[in-house]
Each structure stands twice: as C-alpha cells, then as structure tokens.
C-alpha positions as CSV (number, residue, x, y, z in Angstrom):
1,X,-0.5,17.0,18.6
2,X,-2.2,14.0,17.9
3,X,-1.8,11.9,14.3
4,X,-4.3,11.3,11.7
5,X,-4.7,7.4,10.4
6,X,-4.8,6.9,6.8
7,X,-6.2,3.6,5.6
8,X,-6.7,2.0,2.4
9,X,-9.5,3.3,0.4
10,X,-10.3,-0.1,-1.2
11,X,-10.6,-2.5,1.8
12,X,-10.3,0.0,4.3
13,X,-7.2,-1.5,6.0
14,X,-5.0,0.8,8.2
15,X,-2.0,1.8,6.7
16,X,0.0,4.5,8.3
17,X,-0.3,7.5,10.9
18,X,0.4,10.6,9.5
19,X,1.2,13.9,12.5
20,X,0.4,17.2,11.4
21,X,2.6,19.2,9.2
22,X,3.3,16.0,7.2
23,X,3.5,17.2,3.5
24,X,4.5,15.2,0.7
25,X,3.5,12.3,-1.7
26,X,3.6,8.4,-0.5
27,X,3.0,5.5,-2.8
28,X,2.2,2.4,-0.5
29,X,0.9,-1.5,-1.4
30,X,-2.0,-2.1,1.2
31,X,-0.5,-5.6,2.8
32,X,-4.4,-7.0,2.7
33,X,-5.7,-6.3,-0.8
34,X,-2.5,-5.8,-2.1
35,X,-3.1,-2.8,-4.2
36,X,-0.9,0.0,-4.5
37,X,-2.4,3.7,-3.6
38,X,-0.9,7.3,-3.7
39,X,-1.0,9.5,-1.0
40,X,-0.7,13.1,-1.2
41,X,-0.1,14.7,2.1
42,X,-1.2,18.3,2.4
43,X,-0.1,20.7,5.8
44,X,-3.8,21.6,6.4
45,X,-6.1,19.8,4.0
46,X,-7.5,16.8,4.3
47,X,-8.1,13.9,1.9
48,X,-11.4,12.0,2.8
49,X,-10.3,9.5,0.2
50,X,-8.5,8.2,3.0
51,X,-8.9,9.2,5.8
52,X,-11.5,7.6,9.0
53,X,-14.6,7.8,9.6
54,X,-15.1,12.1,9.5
C-alpha cells in the first residue's frame, strides 16, 4: 500500500499524503501561499489538479 502526495496546485507545496481508499472532501490553507484549496478524494480516481509529477 503505498500513499499518494497531494500538493498545492498554486505553488506546488506539499500538503498531505493521502493512502488508498481515502474518499471524501478536504478544504486545506497551503501554509506557503496561503490559499485555501478543496480536495475531493475519490477511491480510484485521480485528480491531476493535485497530484505529482504523473
């Protein structure tokens, strides 16, 4: 099982680890550019919005 990073779409700071079967919505304030993003975590899809360097 390994965890997928999720960074900040704006400055591209890292922000959490997220392991699979996560599911849910996060709202989070990146702690460098200070903006505030929402997360929606889907079992099985993938975001590129936020995710590394596919």
């Amino acid at each position: 099982m390994t965890a997928t990073t999720i960074y900040c779409r704006y400055c591209h700071q890292r922000l959490f680890d997220i392991v699979p079967g996560t599911r849910g919505r996060i709202e989070i304030k990146c702690s460098r550019c200070r903006k505030i993003l929402r997360v929606t975590l889907m079992d099985g899809e993938k975001n590129k919005d936020y995710l590394a360097k596919e």
